[in-house]
C-alpha positions as CSV (number, residue, x, y, z in Angstrom):
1,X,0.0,0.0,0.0
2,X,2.8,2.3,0.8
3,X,4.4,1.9,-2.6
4,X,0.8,2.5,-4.1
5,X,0.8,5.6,-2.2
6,X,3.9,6.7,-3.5
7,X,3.5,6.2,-7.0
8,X,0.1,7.9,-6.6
9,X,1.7,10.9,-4.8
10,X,4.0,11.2,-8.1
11,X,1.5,10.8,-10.9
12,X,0.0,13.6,-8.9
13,X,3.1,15.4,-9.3
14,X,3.5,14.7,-12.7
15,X,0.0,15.8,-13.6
16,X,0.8,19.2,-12.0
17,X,3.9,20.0,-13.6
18,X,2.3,19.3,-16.9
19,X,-0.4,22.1,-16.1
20,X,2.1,24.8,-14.8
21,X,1.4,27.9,-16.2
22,X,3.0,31.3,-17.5
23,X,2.1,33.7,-14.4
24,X,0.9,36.3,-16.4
25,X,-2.4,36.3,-18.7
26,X,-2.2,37.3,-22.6
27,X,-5.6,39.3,-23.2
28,X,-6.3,39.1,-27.4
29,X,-8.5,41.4,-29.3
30,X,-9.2,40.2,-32.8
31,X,-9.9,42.9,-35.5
32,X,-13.6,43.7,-37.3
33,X,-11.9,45.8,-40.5
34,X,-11.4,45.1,-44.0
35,X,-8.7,43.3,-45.3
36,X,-6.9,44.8,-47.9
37,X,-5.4,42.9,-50.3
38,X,-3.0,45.5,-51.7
39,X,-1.7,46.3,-48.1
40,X,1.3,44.7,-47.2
41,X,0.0,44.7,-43.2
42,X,-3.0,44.4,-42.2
43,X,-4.2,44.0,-38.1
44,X,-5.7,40.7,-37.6
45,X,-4.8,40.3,-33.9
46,X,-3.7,42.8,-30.9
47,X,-2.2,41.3,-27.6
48,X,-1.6,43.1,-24.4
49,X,0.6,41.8,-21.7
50,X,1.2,42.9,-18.1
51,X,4.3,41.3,-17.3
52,X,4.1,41.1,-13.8
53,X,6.7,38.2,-13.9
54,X,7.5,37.1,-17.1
55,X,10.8,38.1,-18.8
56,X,10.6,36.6,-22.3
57,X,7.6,36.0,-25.0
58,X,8.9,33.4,-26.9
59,X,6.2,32.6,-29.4
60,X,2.6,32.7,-30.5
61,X,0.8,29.8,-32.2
62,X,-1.7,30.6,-34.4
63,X,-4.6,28.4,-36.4
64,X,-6.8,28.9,-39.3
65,X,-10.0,27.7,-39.7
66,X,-10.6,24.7,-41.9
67,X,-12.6,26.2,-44.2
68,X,-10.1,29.3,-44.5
69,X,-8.2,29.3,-48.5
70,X,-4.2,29.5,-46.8
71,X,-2.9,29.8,-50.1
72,X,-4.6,32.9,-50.6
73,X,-2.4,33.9,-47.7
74,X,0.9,35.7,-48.7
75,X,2.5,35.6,-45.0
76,X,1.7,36.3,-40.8
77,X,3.7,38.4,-39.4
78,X,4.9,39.1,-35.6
79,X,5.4,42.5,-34.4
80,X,6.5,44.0,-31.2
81,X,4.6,47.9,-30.4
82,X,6.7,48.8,-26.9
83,X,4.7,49.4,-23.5
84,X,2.6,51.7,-22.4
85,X,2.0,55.0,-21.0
86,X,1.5,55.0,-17.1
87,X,-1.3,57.0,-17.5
88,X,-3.3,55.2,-20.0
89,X,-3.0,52.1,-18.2
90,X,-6.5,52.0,-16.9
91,X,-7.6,52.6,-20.5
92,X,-7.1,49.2,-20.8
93,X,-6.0,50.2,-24.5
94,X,-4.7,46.9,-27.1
95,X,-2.3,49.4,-29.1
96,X,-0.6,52.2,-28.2
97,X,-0.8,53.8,-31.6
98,X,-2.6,53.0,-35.1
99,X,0.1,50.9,-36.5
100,X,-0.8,51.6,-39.9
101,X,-1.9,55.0,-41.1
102,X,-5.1,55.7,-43.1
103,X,-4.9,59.1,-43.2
104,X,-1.1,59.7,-43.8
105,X,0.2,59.8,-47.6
106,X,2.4,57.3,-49.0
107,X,2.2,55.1,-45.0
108,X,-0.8,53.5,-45.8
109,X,0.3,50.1,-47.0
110,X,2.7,48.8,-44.7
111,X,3.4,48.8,-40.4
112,X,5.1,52.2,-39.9
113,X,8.5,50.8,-38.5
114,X,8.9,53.7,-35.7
115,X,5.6,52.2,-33.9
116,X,6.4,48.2,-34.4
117,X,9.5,45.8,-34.6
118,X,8.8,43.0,-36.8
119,X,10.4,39.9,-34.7
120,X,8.7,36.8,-37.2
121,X,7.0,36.3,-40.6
122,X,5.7,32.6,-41.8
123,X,5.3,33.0,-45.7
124,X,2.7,30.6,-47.5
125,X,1.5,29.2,-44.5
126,X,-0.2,26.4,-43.5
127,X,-3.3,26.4,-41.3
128,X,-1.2,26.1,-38.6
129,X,1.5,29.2,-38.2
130,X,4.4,29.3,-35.3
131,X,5.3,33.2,-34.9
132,X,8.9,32.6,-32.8
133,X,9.9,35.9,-31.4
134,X,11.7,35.9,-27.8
135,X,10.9,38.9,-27.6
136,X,12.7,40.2,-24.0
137,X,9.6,41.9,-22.1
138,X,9.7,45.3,-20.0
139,X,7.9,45.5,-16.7
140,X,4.4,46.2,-16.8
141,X,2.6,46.3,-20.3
142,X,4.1,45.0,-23.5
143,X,1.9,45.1,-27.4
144,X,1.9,42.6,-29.4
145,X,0.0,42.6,-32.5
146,X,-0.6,40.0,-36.1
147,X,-0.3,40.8,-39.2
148,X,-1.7,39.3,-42.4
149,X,-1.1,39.7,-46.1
150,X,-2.7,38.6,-48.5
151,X,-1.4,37.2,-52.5
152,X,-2.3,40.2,-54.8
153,X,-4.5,37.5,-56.9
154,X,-6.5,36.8,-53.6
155,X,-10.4,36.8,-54.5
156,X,-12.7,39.6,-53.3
157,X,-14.8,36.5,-52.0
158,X,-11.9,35.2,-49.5
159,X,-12.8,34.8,-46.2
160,X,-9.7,34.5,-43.5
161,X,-11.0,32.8,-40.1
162,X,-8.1,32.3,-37.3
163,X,-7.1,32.2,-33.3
164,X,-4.6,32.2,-30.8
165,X,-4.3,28.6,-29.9
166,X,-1.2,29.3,-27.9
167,X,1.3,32.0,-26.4
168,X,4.5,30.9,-24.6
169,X,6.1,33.3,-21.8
170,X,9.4,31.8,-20.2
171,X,8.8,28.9,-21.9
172,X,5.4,28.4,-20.3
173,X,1.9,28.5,-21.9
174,X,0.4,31.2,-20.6
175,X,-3.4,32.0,-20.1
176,X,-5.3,33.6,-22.7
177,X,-8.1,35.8,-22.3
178,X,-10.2,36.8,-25.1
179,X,-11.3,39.9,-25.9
180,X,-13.7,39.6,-28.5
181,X,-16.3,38.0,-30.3
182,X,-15.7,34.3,-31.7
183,X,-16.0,33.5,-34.8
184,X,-15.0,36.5,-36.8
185,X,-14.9,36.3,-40.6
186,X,-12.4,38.6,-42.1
187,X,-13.7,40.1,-45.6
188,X,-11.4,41.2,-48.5
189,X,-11.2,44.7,-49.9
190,X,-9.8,47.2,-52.0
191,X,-8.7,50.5,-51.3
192,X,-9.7,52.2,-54.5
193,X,-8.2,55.5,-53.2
194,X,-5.9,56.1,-50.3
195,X,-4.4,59.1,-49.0
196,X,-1.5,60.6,-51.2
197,X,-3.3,59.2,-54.4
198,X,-2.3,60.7,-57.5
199,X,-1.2,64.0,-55.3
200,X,-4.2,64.5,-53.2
201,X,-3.8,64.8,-49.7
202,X,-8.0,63.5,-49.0
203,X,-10.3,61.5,-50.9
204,X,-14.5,61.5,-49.4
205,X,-17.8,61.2,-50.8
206,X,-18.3,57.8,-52.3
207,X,-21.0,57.3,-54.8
208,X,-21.6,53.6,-56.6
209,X,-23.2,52.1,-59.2
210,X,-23.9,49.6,-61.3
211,X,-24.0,50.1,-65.2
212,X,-26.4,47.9,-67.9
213,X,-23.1,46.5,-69.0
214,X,-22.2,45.7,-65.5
215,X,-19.3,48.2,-64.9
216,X,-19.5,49.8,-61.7
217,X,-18.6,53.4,-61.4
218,X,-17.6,54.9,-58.2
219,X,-17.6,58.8,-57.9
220,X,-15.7,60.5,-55.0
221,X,-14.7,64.1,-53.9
222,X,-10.7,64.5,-54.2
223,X,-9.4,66.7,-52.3
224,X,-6.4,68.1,-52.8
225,X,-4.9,69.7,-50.2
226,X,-6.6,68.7,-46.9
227,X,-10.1,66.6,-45.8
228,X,-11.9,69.6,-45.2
229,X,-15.2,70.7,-47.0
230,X,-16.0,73.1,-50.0
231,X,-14.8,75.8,-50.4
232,X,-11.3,74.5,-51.1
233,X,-9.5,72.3,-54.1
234,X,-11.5,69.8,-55.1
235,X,-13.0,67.7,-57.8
236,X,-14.6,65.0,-58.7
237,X,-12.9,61.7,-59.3
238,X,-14.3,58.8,-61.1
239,X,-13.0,55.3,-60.6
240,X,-14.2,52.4,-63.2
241,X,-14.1,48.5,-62.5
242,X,-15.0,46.0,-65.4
243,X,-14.1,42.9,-62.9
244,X,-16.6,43.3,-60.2
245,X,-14.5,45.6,-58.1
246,X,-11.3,43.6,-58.3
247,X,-9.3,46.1,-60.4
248,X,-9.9,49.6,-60.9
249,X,-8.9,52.1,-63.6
250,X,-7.3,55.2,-63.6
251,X,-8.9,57.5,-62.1
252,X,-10.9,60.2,-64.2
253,X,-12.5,63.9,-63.3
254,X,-15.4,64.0,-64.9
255,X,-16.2,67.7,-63.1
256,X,-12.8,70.1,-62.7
257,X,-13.3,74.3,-63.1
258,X,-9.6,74.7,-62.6
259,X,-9.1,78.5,-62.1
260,X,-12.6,79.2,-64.0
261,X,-13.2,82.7,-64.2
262,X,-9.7,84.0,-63.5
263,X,-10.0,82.5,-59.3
264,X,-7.3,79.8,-57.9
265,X,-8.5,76.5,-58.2
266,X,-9.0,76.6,-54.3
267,X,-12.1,78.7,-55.7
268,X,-13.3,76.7,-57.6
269,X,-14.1,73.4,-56.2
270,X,-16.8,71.2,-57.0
271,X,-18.0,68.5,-54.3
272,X,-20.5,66.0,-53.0
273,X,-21.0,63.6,-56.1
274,X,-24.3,61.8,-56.7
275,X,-24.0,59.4,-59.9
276,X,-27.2,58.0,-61.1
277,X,-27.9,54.9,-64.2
278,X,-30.6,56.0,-66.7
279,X,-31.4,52.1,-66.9
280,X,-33.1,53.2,-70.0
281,X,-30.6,55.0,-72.2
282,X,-27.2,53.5,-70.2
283,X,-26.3,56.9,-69.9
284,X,-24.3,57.5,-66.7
285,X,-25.2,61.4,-64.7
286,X,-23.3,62.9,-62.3
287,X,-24.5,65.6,-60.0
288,X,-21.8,67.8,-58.0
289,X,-22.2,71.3,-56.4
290,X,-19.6,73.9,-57.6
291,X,-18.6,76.7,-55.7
292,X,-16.8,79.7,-57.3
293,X,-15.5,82.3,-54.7
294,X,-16.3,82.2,-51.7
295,X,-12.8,83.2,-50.2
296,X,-11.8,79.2,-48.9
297,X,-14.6,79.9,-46.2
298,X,-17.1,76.4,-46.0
299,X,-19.8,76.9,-48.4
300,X,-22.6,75.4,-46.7
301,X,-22.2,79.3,-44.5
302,X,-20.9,80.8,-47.7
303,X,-23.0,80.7,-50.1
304,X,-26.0,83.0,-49.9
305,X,-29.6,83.7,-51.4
306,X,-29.3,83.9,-55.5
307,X,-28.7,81.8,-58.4
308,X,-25.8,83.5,-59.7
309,X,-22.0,82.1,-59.4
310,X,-21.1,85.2,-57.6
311,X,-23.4,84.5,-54.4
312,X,-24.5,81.1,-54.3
313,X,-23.5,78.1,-55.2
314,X,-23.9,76.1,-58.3
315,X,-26.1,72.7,-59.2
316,X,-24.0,70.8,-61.8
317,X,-24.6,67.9,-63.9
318,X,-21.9,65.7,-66.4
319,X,-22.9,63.2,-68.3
320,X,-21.6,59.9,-70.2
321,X,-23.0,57.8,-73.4
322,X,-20.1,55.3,-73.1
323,X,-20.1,53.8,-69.9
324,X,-18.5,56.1,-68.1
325,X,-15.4,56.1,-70.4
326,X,-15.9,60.2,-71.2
327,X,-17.6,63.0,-70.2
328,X,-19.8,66.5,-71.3
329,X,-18.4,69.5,-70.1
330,X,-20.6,70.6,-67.0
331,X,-23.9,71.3,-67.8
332,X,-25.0,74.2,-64.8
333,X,-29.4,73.4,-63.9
334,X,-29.2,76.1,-61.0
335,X,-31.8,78.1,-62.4
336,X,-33.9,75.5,-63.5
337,X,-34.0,74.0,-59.8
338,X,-33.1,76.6,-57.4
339,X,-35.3,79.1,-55.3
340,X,-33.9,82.0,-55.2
341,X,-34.5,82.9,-51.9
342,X,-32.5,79.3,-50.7
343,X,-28.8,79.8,-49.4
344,X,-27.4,76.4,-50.9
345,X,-28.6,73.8,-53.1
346,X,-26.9,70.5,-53.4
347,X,-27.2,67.1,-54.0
348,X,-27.8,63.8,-52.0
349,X,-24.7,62.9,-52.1
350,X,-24.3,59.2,-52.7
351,X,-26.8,57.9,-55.7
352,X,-29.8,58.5,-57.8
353,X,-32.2,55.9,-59.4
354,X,-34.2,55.2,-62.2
355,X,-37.7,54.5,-61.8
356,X,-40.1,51.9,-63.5
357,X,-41.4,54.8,-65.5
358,X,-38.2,55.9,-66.3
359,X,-38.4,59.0,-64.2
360,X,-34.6,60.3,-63.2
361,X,-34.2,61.2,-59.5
362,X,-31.5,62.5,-57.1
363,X,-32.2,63.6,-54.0
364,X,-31.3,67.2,-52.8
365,X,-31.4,69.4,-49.8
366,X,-31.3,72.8,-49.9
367,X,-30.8,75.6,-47.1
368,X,-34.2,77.5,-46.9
369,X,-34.3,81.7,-46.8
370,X,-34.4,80.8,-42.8
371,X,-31.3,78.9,-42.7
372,X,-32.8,75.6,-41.9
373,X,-32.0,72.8,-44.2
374,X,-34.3,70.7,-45.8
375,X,-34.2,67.1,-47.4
376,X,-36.3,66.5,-50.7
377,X,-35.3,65.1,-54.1
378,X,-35.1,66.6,-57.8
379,X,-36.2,64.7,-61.1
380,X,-36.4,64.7,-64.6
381,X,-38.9,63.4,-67.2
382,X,-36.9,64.3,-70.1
383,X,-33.9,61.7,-69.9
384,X,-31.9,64.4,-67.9
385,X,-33.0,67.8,-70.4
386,X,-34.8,69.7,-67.8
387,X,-35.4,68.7,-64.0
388,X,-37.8,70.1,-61.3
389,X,-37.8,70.1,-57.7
390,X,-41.5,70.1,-55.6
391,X,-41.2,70.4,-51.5
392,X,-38.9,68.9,-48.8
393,X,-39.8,65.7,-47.2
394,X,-38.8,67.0,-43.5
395,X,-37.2,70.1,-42.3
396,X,-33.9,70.1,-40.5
397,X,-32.7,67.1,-42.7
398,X,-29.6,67.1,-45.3
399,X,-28.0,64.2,-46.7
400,X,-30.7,61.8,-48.1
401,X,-31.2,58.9,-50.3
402,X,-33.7,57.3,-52.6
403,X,-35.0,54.2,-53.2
404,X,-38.8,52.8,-55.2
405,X,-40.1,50.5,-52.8
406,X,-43.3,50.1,-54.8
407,X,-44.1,51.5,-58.6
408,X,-44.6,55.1,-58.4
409,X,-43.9,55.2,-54.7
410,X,-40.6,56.4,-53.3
411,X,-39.2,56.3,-49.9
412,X,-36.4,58.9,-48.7
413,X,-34.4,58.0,-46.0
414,X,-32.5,61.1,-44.1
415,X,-29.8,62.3,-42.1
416,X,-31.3,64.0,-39.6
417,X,-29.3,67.0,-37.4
418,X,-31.7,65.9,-34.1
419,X,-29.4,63.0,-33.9
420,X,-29.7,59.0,-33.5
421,X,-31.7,57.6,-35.7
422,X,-32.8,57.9,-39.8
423,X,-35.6,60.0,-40.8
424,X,-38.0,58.7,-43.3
425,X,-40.5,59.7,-45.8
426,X,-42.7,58.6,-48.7
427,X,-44.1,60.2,-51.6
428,X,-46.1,59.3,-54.7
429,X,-46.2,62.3,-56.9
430,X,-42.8,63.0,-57.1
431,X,-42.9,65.3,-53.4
432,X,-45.4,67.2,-54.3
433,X,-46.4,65.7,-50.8
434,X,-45.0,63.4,-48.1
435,X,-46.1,61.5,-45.5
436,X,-44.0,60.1,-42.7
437,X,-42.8,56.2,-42.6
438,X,-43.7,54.3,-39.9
439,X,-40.1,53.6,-39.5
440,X,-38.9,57.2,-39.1
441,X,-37.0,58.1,-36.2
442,X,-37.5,54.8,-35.2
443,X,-35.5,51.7,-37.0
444,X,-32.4,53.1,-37.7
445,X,-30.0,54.1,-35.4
446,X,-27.6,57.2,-36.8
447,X,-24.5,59.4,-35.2
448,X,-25.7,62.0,-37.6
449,X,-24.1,60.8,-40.8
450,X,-24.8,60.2,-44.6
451,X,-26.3,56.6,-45.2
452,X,-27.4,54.4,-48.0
453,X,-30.6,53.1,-49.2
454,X,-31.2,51.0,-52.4
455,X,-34.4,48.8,-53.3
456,X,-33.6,45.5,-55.3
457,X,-36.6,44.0,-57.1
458,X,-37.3,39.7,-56.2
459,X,-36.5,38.7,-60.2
460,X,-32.8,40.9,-60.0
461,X,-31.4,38.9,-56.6
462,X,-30.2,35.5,-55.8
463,X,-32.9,35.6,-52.8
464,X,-36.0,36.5,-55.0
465,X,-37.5,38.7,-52.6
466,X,-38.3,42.6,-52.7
467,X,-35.0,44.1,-51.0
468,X,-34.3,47.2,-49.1
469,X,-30.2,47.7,-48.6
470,X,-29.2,50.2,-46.2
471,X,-25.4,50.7,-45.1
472,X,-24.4,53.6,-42.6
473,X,-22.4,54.0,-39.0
474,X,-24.5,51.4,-36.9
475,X,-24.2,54.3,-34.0
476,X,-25.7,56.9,-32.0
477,X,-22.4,58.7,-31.3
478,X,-18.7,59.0,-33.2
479,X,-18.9,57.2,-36.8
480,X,-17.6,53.8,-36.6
481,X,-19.2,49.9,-36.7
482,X,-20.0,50.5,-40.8
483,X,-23.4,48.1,-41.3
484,X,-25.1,46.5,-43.9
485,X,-28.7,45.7,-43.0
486,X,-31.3,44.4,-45.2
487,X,-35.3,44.9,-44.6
488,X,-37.6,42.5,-46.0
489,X,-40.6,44.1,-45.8
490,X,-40.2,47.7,-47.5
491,X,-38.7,49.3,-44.4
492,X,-40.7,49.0,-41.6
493,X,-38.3,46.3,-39.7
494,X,-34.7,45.8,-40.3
495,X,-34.2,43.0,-37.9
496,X,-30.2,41.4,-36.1
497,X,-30.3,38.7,-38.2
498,X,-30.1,40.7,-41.4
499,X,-27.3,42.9,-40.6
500,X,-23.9,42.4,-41.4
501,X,-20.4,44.3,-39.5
502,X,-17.7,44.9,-41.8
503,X,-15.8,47.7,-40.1
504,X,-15.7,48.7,-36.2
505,X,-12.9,51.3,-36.9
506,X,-13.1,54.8,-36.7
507,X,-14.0,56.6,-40.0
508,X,-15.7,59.0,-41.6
509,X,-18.4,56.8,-42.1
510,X,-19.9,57.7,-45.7
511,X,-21.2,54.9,-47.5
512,X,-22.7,53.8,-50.9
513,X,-24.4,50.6,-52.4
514,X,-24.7,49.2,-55.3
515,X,-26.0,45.3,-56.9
516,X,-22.2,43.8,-58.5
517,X,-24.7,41.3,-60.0
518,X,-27.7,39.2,-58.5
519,X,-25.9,37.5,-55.7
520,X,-23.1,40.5,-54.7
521,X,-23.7,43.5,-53.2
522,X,-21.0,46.2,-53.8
523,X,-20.2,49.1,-51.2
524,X,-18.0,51.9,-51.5
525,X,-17.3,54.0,-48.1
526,X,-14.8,55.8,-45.6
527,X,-13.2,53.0,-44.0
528,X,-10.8,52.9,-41.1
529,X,-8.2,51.5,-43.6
530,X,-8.7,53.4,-46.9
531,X,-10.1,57.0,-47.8
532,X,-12.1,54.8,-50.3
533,X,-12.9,51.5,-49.9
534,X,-14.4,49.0,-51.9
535,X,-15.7,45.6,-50.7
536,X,-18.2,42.7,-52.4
537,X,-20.7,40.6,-49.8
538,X,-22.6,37.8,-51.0
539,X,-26.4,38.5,-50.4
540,X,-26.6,35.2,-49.2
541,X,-24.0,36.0,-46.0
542,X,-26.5,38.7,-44.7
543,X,-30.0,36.6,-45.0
544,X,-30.4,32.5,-46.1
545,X,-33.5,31.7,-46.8
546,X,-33.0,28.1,-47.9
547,X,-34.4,26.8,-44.6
């Protein structure tokens, strides 16, 4: 019995040793952001350490899912970010810095090398990836963070699914806690434009859509010299895909005044796109507001009661009969649209539609002669000759978009300056009148921000179902957590299932859809990664209905 004791007493021991652990915890946050597939880093995973007692990180084990494509995968990487500020330590923050900048020209591809030291890279891995480092650790808190690139040739489709299965301190596994959600598909994208693009220090404003010929065209202010609004140097950029969003042209400027009527080009910029498909004709419109003068001062307190260039601003169209290959010189419909006594008109921005009678609409809003603004829409009968405006759809709304949820009937959904949630409104007779949704003020949630709304007909989508699409900042305050919901019942619920994260950064938050084909939905916005993002989600990962 004795000897049974004994060997008992040292399997015990045995058993113990072999679940000795690292003293200190490893807390993991896994990114919500895009993936870019030009981008040499991208953040897939930020660790924190307080290392109470450990002295070396020697390496971090990481595992794909099954069903993730690793030879889509270029390389992991390991980097090292420093410690921490005592005074942020309550913050509880998982980076010290944004490793990679969005915002700065020519550092948006890569790690900036003064804020990480890369200590391992595994290229063409397999699912499962060994990131050695022995990295010596300071006292107190250390970063960590994963990188991931992915092969240029990588599909827009790719999905990357991974986790920390293992970190070793002093040569001990150490406990992991997670951070964040499980289960976190990471989505491919393009960054269309970035910051230092062909010489422009900002690029905002996105507008999408989706040609008869299947080309999607994506407009976007570029802005030269800073991010800020007109009046400054800017035009507007046009960006032209023939591969579903994969590769994108040159860029084009369909609108540019240059130093029109002997001012700097700093006064004369033309901003706020809205590009529209006359599914009729093919022909492409864009809609921009150009502002001559104005001293550099922001137009939307600049510009003043009028229709002349010298006081108030100016309502410009361009238009293409070749699929967006060239463009007519501006073509100015102020006067034809304009009340006089209104301080600004301008468009959406974003998109306009067609309808089923082939009426052409954009939506507008307009400062009144009281220096409220005011969402409504403008349209055209005429294939674009001559448009008309009727009355706003709400008062103290701006930025709106428009969608035909039934023939003859559309719905307007608003930014609206009271803050946290959509305003919405119907009309049939082109807003002549308007009546209030039931969902207004109600279904969607807004930090007071530009949105968008398209309607997709049952026999044009994979689901065959009547769609409404909505993208915008799924907030109440700061622009972040970029959505895609999708109603099924013309607007009046837009319900969790249906809804769809792609990015939980920090942005600007602007947003446009557009239908890539019947399964793919296309959106263009301000991401946290990209001044101009593109990205393609299968209908299908937002609402299955095969069940």
């Amino acid at each position: 019995m004795k000897k049974q004791a004994i060997l008992f007493l040292l399997f015990c021991l045995l058993c113990s040793i072999s679940v000795i652990r690292a003293a200190d915890t490893i807390f993991i946050r896994e990114t919500q952001i895009p993936v870019l597939i030009e981008r040499v880093d991208n953040v897939l995973f930020c660790l924190r350490l307080d290392a109470k007692e450990s002295k070396v990180l020697n390496e971090i084990v990481l595992d794909f899912g099954k069903d993730t494509n690793v030879s889509a995968i270029q390389s992991v990487k390991l980097y090292y970010s420093g410690t921490e500020a005592l005074q942020d330590k309550r913050k509880r923050r998982f980076a010290p810095v944004e490793y990679i900048s969005s915002h700065t020209p020519g550092k948006t591809l890569a790690a900036n090398p003064s804020y990480s030291i890369q200590k391992a890279e595994v290229s063409n891995p397999q699912n499962r990836v060994v990131l050695v480092a022995n990295q010596n650790l300071f006292p107190g808190i250390n970063f960590f963070w994963v990188s991931l690139q992915m092969k240029l040739e990588a599909s827009l489709d790719t999905k990357v699914m991974a986790v920390v299965t293992s970190v070793t301190l002093d040569g001990k596994e150490a406990l992991l806690d997670i951070a964040s959600r499980h289960g976190i598909e990471h989505r491919m994208g393009v960054g269309v434009r970035h910051a230092g693009d062909d010489n422009s220090a900002a690029y905002r404003i996105p507008g999408l859509v989706t040609t008869n010929e299947g080309t999607l065209l994506g407009v976007y202010d570029v802005r030269y010299n800073n991010s800020v609004d007109l009046q400054e140097h800017v035009d507007i950029g046009l960006s032209r895909s023939i591969d579903g969003g994969k590769t994108w042209e040159k860029m084009r400027l369909p609108l540019a005044f240059g130093e029109e009527g002997g001012l700097p080009s700093a006064q004369n910029g033309v901003g706020d796109p809205a590009i529209l498909v006359d599914t009729k004709t093919n022909n492409v419109w864009i809609v921009a507001a150009w502002t001559h003068g104005m001293g550099n001062q922001r137009a939307w307190w600049s510009s003043h009661p009028g229709v002349d260039m010298n006081h108030t601003a100016q309502l410009v169209l361009a238009k293409s009969t070749d699929d967006g290959k060239t463009w007519s010189a501006p073509i100015n419909i102020t006067e034809q649209v304009k009340d006089p006594s209104w301080y600004f008109l301008l468009q959406g921005p974003g998109r306009g539609i067609t309808m089923d009678d082939g009426t052409l609409v954009f939506p507008t809003q307009f400062i009144d002669s009281t220096r409220v603004p005011n969402a409504g829409i403008m349209y055209s009968k005429d294939r674009g000759k001559t448009w008309k405006m009727h009355n706003y759809a709400r008062t103290n709304t701006t930025e709106a978009q428009a969608a035909e949820i039934e023939p003859g009937v559309l719905m307007l959904n608003m930014r609206d300056n009271r803050g946290g949630s959509r305003a919405v409104a119907t009309t049939k007779d082109l807003g002549e009148t308007w009546a209030e949704h039931e969902s207004s003020r109600k279904a969607l949630q807004e930090p007071v921000c530009m949105a968008s709304l398209i309607s997709v007909k049952a026999k044009d989508n994979i689901l065959n179902r009547d769609l409404l699409i909505f993208s915008n900042p799924n907030t109440t305050k700061g622009r972040r957590d970029i959505t895609i919901k999708i109603s099924l019942d013309k607007g009046v619920t837009w319900l969790p299932e249906y809804q769809l994260l792609l990015d939980e950064g920090d942005n600007w938050g602007y947003t446009c859809l557009t239908m890539v084909d019947k399964e793919t939905i296309g959106i263009l916005y301000e991401s946290s990664v990209a001044h101009i993002t593109f990205q393609a989600i299968k209908l299908k990962d937002i609402v299955c209905l095969d069940s």
